[in-house]
CHARMM internal coordinates of N, CA and C (Angstrom, degrees):
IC EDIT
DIST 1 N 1 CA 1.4444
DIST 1 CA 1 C 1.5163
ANGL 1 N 1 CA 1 C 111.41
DIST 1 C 2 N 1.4924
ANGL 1 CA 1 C 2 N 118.80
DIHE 1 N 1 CA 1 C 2 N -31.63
DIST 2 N 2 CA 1.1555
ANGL 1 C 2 N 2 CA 116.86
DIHE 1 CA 1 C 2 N 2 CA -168.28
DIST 2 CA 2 C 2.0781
ANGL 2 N 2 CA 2 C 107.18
DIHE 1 C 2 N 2 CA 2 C -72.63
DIST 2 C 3 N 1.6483
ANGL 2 CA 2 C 3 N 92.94
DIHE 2 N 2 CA 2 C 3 N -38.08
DIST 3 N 3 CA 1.7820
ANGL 2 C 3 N 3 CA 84.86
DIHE 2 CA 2 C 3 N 3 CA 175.99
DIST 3 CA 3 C 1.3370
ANGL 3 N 3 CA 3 C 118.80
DIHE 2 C 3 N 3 CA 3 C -56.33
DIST 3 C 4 N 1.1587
ANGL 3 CA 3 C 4 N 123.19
DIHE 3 N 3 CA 3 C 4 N -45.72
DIST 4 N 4 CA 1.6632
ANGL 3 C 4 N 4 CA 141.65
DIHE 3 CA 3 C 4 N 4 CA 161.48
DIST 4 CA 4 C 1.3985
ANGL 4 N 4 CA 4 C 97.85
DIHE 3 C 4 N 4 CA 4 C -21.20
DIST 4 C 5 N 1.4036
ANGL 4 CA 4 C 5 N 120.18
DIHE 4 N 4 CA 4 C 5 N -77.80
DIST 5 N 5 CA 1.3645
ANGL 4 C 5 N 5 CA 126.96
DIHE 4 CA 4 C 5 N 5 CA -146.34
DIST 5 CA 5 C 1.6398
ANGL 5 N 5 CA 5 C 108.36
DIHE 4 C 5 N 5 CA 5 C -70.59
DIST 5 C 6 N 1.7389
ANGL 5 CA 5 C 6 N 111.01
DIHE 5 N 5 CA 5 C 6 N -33.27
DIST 6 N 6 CA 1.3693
ANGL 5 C 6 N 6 CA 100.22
DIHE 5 CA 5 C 6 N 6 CA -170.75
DIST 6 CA 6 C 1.2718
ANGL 6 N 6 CA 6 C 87.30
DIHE 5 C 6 N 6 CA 6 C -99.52
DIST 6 C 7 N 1.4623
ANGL 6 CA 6 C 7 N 141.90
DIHE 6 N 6 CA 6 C 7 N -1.95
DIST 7 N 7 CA 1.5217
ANGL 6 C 7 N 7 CA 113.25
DIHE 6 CA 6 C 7 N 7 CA 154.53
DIST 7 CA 7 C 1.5393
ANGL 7 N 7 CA 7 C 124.03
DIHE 6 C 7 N 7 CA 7 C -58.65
DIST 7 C 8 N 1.3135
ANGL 7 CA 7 C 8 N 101.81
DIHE 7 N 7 CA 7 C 8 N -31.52
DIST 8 N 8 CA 1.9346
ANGL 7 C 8 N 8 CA 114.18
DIHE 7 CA 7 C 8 N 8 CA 171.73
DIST 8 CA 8 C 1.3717
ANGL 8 N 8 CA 8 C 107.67
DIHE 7 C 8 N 8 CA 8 C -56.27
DIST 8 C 9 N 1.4390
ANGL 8 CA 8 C 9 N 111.58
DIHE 8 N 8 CA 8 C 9 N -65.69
DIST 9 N 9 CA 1.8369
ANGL 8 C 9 N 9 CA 106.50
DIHE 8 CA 8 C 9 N 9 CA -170.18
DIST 9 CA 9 C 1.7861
ANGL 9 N 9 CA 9 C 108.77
DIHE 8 C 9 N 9 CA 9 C -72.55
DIST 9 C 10 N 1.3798
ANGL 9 CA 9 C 10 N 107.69
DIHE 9 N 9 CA 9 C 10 N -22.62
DIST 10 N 10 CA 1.8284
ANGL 9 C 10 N 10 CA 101.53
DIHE 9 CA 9 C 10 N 10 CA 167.09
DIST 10 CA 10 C 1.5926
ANGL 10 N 10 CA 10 C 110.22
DIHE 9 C 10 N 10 CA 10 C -60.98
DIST 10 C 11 N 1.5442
ANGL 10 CA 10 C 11 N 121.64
DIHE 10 N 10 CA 10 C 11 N -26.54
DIST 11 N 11 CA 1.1514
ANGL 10 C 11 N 11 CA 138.13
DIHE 10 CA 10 C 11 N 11 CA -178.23
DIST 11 CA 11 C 2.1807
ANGL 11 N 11 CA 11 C 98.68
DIHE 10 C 11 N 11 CA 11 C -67.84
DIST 11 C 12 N 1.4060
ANGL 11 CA 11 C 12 N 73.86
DIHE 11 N 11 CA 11 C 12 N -68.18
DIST 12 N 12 CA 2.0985
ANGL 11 C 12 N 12 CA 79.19
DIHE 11 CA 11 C 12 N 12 CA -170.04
DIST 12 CA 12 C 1.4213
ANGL 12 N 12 CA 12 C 110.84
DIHE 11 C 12 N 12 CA 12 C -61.30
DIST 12 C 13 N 1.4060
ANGL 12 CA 12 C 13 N 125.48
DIHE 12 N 12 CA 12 C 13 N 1.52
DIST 13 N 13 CA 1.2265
ANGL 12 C 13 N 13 CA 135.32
DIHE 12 CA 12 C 13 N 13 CA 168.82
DIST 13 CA 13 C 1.1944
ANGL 13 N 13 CA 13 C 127.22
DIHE 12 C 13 N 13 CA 13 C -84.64
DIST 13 C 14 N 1.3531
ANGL 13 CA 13 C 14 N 99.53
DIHE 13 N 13 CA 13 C 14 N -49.04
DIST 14 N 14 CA 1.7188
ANGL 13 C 14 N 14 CA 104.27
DIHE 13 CA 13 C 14 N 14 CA 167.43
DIST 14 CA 14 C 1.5804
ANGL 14 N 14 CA 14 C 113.56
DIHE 13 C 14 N 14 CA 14 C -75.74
DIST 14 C 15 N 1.7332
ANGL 14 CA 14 C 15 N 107.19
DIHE 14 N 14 CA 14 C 15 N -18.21
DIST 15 N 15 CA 2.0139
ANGL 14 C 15 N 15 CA 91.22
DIHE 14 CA 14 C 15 N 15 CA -170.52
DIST 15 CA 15 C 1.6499
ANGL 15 N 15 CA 15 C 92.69
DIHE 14 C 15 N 15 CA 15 C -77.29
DIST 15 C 16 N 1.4927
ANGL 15 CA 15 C 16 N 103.74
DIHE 15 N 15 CA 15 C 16 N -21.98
DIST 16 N 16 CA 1.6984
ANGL 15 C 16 N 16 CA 89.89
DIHE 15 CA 15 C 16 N 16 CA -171.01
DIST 16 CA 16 C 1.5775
ANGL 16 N 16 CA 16 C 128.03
DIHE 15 C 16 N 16 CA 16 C -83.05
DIST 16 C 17 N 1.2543
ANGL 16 CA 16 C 17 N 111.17
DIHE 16 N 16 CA 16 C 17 N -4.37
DIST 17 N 17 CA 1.4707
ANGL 16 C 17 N 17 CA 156.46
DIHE 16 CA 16 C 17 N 17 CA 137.70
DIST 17 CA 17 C 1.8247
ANGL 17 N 17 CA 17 C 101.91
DIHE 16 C 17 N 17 CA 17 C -28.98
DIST 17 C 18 N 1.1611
ANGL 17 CA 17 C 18 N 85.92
DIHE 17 N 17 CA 17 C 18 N -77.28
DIST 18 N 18 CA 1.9700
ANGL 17 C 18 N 18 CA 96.25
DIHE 17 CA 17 C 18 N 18 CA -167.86
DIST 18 CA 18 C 1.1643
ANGL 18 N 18 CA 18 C 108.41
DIHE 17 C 18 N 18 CA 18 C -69.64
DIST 18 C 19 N 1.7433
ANGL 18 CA 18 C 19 N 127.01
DIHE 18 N 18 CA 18 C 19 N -40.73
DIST 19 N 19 CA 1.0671
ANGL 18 C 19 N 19 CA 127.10
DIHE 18 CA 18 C 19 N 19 CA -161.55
DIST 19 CA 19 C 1.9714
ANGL 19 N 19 CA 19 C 105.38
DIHE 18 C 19 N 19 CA 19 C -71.11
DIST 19 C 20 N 1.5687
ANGL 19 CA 19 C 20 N 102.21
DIHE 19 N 19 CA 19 C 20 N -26.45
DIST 20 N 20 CA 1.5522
ANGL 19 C 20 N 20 CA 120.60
DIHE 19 CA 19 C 20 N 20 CA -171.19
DIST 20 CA 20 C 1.7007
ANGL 20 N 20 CA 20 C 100.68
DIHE 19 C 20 N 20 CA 20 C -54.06
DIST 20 C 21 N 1.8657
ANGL 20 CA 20 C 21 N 96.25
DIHE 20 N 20 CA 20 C 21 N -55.69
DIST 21 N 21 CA 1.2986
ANGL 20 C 21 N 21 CA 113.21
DIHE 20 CA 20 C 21 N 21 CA -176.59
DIST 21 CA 21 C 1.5758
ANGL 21 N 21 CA 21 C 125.32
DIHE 20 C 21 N 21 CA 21 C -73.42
DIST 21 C 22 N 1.2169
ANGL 21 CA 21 C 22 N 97.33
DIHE 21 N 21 CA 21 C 22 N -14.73
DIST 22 N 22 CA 2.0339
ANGL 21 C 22 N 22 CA 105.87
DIHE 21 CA 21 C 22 N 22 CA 164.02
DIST 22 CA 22 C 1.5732
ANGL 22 N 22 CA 22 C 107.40
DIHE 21 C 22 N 22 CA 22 C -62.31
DIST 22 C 23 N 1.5053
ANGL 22 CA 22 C 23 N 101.08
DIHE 22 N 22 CA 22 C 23 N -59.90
DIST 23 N 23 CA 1.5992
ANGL 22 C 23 N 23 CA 107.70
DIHE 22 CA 22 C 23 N 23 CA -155.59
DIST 23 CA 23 C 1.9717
ANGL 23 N 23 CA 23 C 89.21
DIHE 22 C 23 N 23 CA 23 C -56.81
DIST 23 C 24 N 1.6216
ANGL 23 CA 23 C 24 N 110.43
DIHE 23 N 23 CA 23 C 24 N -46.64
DIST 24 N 24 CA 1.6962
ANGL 23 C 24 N 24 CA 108.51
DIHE 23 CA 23 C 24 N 24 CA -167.25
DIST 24 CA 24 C 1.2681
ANGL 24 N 24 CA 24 C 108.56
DIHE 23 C 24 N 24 CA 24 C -55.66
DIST 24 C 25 N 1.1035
ANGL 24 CA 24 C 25 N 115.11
DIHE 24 N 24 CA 24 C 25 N -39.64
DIST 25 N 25 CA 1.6184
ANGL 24 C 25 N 25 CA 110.23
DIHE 24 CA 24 C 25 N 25 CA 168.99
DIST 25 CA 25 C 1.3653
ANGL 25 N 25 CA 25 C 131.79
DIHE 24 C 25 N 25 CA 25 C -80.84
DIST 25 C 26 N 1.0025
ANGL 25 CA 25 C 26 N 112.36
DIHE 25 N 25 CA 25 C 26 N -28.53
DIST 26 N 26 CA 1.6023
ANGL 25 C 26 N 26 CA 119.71
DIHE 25 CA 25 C 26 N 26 CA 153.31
DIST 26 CA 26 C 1.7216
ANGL 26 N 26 CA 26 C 120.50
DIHE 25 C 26 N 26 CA 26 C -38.79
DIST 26 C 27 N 1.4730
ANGL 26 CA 26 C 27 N 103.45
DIHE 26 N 26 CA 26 C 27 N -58.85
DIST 27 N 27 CA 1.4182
ANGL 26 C 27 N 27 CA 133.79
DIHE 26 CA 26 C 27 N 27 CA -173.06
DIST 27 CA 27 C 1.9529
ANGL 27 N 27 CA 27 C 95.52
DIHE 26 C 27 N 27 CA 27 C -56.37
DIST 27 C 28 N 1.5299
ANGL 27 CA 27 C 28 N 90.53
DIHE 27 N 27 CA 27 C 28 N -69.61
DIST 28 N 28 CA 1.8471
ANGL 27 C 28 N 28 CA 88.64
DIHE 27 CA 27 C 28 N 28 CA 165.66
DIST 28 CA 28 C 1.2633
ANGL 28 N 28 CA 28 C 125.05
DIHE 27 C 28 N 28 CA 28 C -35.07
DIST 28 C 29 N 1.7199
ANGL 28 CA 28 C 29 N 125.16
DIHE 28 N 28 CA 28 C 29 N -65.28
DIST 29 N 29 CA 1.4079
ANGL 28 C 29 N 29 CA 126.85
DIHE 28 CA 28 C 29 N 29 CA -179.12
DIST 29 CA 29 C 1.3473
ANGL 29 N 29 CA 29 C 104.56
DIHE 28 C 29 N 29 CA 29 C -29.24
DIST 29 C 30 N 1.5185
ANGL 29 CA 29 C 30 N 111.16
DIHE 29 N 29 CA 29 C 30 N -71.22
DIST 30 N 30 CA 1.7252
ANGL 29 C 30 N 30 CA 132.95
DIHE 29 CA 29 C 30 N 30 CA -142.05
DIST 30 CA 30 C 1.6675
ANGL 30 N 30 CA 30 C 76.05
DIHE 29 C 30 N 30 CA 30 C -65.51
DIST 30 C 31 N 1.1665
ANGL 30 CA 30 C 31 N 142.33
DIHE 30 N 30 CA 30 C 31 N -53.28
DIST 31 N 31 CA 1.4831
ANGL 30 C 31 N 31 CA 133.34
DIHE 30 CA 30 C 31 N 31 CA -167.92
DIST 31 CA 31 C 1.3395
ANGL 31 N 31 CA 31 C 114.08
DIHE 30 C 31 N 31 CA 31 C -43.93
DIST 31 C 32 N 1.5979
ANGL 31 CA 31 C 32 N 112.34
DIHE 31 N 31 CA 31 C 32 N -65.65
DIST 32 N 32 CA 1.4363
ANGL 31 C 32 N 32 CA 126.34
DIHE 31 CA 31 C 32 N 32 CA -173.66
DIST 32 CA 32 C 1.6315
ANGL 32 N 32 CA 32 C 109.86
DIHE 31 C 32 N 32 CA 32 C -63.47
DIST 32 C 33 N 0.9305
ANGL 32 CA 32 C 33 N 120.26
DIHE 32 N 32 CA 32 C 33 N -19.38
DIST 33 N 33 CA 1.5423
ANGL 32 C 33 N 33 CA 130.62
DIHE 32 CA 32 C 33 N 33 CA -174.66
DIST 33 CA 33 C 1.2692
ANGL 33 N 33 CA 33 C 93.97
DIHE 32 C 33 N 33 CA 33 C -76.31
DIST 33 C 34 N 1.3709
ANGL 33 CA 33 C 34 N 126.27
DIHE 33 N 33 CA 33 C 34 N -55.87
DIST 34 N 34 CA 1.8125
ANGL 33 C 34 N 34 CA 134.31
DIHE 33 CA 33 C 34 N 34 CA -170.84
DIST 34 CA 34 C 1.5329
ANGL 34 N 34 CA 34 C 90.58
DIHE 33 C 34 N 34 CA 34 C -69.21
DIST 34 C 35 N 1.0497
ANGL 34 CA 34 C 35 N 123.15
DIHE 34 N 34 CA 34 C 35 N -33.28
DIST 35 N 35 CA 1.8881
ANGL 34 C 35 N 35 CA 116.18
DIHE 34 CA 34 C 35 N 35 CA -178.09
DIST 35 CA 35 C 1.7236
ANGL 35 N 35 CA 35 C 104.97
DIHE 34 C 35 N 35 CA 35 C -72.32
DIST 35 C 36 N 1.2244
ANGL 35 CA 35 C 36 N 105.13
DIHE 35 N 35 CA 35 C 36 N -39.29
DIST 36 N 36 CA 1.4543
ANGL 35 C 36 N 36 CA 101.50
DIHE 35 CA 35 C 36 N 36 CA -175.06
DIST 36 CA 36 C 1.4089
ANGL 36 N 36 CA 36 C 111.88
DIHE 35 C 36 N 36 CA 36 C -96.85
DIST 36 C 37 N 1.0046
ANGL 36 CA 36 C 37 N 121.75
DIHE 36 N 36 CA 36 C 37 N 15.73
DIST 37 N 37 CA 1.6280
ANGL 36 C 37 N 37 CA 137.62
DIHE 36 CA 36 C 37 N 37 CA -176.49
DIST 37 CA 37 C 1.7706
ANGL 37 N 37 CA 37 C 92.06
DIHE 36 C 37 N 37 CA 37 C -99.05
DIST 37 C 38 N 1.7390
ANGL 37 CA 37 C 38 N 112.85
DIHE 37 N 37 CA 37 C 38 N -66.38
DIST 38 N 38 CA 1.2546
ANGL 37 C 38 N 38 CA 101.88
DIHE 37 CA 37 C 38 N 38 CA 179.34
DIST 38 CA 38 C 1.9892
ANGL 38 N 38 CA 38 C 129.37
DIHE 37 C 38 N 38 CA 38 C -59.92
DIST 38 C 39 N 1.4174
ANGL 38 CA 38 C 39 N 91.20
DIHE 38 N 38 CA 38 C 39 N -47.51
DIST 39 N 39 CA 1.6277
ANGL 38 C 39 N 39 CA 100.84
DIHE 38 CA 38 C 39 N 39 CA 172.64
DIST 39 CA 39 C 1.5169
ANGL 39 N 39 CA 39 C 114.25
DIHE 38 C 39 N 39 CA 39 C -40.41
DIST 39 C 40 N 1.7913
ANGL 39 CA 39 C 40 N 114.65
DIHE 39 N 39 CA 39 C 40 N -39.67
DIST 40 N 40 CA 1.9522
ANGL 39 C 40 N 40 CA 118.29
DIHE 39 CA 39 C 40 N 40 CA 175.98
DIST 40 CA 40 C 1.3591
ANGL 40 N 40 CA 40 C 86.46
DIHE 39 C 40 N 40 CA 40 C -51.55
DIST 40 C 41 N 1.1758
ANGL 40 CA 40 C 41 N 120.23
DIHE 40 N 40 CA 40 C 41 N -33.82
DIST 41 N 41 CA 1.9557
ANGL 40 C 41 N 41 CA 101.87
DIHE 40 CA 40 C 41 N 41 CA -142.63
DIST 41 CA 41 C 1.7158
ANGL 41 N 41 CA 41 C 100.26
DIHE 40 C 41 N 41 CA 41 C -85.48
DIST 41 C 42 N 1.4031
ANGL 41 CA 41 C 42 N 110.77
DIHE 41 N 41 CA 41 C 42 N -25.03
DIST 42 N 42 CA 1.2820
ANGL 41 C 42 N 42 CA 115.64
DIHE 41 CA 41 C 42 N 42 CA -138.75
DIST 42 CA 42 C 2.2256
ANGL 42 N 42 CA 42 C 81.35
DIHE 41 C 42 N 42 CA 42 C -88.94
DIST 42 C 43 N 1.2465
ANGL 42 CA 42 C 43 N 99.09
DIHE 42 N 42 CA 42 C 43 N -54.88
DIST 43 N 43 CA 1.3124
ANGL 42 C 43 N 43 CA 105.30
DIHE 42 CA 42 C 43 N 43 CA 173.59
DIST 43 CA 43 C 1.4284
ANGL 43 N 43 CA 43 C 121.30
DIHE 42 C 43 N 43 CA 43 C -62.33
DIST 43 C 44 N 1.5279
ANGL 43 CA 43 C 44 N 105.08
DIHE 43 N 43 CA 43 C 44 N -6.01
DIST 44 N 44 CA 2.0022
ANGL 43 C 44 N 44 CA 90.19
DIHE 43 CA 43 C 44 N 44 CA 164.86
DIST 44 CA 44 C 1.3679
ANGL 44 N 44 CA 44 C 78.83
DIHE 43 C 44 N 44 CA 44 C -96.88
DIST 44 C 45 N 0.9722
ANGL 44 CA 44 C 45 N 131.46
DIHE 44 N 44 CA 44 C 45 N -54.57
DIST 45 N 45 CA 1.6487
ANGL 44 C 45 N 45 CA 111.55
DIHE 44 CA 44 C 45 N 45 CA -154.64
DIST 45 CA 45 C 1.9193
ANGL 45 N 45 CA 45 C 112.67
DIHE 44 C 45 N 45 CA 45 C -63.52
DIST 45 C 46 N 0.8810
ANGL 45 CA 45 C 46 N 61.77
DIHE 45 N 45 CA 45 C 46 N 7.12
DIST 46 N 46 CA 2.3499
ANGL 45 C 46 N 46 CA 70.43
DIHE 45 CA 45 C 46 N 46 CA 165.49
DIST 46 CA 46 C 1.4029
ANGL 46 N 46 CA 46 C 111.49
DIHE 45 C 46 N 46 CA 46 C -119.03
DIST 46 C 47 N 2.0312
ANGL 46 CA 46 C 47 N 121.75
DIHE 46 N 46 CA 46 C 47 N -23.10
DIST 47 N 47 CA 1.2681
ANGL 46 C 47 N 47 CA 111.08
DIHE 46 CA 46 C 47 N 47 CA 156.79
DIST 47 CA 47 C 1.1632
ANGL 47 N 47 CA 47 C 123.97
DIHE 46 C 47 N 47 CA 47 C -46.71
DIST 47 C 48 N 1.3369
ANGL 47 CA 47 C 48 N 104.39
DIHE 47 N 47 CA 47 C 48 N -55.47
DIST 48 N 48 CA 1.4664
ANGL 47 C 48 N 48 CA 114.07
DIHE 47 CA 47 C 48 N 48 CA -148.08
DIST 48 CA 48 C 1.7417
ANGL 48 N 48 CA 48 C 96.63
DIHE 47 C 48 N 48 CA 48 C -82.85
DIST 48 C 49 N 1.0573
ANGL 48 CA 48 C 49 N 126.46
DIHE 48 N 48 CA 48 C 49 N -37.15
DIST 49 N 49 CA 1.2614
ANGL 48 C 49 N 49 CA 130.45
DIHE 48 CA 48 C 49 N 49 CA 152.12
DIST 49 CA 49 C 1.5252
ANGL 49 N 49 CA 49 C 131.32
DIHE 48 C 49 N 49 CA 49 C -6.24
DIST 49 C 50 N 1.8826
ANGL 49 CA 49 C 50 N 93.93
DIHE 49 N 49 CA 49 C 50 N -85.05
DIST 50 N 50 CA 1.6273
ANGL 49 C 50 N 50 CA 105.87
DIHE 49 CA 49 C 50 N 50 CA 148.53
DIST 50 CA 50 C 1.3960
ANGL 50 N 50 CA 50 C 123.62
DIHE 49 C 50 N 50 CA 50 C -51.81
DIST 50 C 51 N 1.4556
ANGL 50 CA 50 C 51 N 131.69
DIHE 50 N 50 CA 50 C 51 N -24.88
DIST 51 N 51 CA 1.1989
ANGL 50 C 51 N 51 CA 115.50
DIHE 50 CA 50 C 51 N 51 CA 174.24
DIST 51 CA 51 C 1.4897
ANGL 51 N 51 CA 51 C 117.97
DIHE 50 C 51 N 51 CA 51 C -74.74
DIST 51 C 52 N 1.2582
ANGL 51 CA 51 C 52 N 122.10
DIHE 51 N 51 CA 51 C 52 N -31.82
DIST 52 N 52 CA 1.3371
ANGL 51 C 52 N 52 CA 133.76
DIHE 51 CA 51 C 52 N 52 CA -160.88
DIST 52 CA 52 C 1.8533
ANGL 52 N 52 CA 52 C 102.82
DIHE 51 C 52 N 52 CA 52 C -90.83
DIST 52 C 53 N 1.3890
ANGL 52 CA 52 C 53 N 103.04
DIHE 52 N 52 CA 52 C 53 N -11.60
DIST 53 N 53 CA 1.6224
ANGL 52 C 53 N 53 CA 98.80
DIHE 52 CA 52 C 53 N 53 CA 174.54
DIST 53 CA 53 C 1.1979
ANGL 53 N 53 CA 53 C 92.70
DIHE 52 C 53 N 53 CA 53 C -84.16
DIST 53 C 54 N 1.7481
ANGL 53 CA 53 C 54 N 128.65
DIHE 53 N 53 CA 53 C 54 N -50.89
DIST 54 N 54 CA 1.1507
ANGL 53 C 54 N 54 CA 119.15
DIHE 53 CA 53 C 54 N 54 CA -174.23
DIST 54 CA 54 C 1.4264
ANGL 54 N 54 CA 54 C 135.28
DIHE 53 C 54 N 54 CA 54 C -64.21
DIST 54 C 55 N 1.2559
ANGL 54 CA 54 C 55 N 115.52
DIHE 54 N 54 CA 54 C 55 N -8.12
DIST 55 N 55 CA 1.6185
ANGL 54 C 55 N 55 CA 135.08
DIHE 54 CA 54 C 55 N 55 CA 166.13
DIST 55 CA 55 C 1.4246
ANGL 55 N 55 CA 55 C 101.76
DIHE 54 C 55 N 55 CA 55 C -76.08
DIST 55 C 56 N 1.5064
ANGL 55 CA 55 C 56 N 123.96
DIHE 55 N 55 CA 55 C 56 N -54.71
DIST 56 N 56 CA 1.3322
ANGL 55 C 56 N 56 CA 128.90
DIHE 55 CA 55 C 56 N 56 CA -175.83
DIST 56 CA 56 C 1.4794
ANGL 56 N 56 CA 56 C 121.32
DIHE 55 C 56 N 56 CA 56 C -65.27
DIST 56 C 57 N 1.3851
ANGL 56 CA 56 C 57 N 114.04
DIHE 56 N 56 CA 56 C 57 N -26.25
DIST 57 N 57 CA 1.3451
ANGL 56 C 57 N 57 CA 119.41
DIHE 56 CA 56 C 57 N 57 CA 179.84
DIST 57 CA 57 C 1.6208
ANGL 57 N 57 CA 57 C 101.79
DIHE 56 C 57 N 57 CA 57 C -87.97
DIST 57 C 58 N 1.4496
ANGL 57 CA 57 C 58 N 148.33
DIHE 57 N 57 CA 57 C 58 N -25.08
DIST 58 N 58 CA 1.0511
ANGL 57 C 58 N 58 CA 147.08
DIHE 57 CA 57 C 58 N 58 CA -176.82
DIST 58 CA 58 C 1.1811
ANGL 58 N 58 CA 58 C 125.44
DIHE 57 C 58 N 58 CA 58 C 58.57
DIST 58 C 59 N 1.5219
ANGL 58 CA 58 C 59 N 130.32
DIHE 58 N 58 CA 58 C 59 N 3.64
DIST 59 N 59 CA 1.3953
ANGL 58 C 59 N 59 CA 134.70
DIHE 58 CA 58 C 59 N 59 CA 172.98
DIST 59 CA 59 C 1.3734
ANGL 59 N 59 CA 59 C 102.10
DIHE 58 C 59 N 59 CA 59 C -109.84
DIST 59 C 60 N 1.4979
ANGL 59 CA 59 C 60 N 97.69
DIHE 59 N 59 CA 59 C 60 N -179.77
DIST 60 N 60 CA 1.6403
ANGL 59 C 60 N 60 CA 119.67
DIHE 59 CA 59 C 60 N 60 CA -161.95
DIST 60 CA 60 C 1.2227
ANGL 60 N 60 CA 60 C 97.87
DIHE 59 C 60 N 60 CA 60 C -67.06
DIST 60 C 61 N 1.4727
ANGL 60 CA 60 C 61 N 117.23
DIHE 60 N 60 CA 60 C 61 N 142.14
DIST 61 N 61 CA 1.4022
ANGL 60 C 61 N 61 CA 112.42
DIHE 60 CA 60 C 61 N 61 CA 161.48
DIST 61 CA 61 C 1.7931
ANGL 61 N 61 CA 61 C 135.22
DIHE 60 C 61 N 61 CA 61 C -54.37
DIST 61 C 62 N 1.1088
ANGL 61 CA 61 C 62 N 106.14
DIHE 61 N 61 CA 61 C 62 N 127.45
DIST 62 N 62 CA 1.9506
ANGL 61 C 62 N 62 CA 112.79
DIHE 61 CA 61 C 62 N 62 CA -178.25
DIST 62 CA 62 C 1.3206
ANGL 62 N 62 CA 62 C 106.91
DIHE 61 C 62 N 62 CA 62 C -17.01
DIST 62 C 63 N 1.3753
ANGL 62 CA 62 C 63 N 142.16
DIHE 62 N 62 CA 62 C 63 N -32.79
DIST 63 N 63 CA 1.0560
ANGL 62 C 63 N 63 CA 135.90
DIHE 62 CA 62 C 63 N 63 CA -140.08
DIST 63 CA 63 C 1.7612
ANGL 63 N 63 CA 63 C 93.82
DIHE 62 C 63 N 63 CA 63 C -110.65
DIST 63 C 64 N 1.1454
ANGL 63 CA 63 C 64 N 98.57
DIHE 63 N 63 CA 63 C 64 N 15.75
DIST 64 N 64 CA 1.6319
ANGL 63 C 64 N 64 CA 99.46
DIHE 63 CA 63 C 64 N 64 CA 172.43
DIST 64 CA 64 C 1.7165
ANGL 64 N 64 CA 64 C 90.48
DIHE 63 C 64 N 64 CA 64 C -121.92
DIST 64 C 65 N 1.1371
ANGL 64 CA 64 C 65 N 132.27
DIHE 64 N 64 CA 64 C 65 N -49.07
DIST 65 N 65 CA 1.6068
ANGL 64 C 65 N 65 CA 133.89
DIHE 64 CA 64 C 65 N 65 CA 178.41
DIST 65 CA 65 C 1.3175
ANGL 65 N 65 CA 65 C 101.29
DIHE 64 C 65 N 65 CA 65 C -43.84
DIST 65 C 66 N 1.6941
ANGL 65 CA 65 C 66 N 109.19
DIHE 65 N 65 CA 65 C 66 N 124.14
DIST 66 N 66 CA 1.6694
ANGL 65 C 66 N 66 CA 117.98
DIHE 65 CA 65 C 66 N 66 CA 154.31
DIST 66 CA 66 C 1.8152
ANGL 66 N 66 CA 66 C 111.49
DIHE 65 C 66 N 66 CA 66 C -41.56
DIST 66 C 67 N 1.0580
ANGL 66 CA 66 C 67 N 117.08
DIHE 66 N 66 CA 66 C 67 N 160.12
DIST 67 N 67 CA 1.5687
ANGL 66 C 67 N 67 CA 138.44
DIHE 66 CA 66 C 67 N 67 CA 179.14
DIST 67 CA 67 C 1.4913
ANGL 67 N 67 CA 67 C 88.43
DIHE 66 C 67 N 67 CA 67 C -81.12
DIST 67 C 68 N 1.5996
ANGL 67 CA 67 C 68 N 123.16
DIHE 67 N 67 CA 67 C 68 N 145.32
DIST 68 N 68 CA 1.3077
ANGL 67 C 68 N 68 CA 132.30
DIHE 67 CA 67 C 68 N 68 CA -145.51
DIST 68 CA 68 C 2.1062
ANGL 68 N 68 CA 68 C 84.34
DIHE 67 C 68 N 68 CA 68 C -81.40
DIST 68 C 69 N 1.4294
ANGL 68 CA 68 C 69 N 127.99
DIHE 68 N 68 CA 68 C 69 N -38.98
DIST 69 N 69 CA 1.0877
ANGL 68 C 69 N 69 CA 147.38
DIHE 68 CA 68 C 69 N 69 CA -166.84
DIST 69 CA 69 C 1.5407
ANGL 69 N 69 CA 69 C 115.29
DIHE 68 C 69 N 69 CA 69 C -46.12
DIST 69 C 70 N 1.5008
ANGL 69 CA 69 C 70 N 117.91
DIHE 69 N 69 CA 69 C 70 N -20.66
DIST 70 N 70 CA 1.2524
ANGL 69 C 70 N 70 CA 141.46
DIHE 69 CA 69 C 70 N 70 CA -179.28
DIST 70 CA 70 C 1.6026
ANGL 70 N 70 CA 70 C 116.65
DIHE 69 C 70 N 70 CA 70 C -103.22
END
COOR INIT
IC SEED 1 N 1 CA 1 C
IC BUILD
């Protein structure tokens, strides 16, 4: 009976083990998700940014202007 029994609590040892390491990784996901939730925002708000200088400035985009060196 006794192998039985500490095969059970070697058992409730390790689920409480995994279950520790679910929630820590869980906890991680939901983190990185809020990191990559802000970074979408941060990079439209720099699209639209660049777009609105380039509406405001009204000339051709730089990438038609010679390099100042010429």
């Amino acid at each position: 009976m006794s192998n039985t029994e500490d095969r059970f609590i070697d058992l409730e040892i390790k689920l409480a083990h995994q279950e520790h390491l679910v929630e820590a990784l869980n906890q991680r996901v939901y983190e990185q998700q809020q990191q990559i939730d802000k970074l979408e925002q941060l990079c439209n708000l720099l699209v639209q940014h660049v777009r609105d200088q380039a509406r405001n400035a009204g000339a051709a985009p730089l990438a038609h202007e010679p390099p100042p060196h010429y």
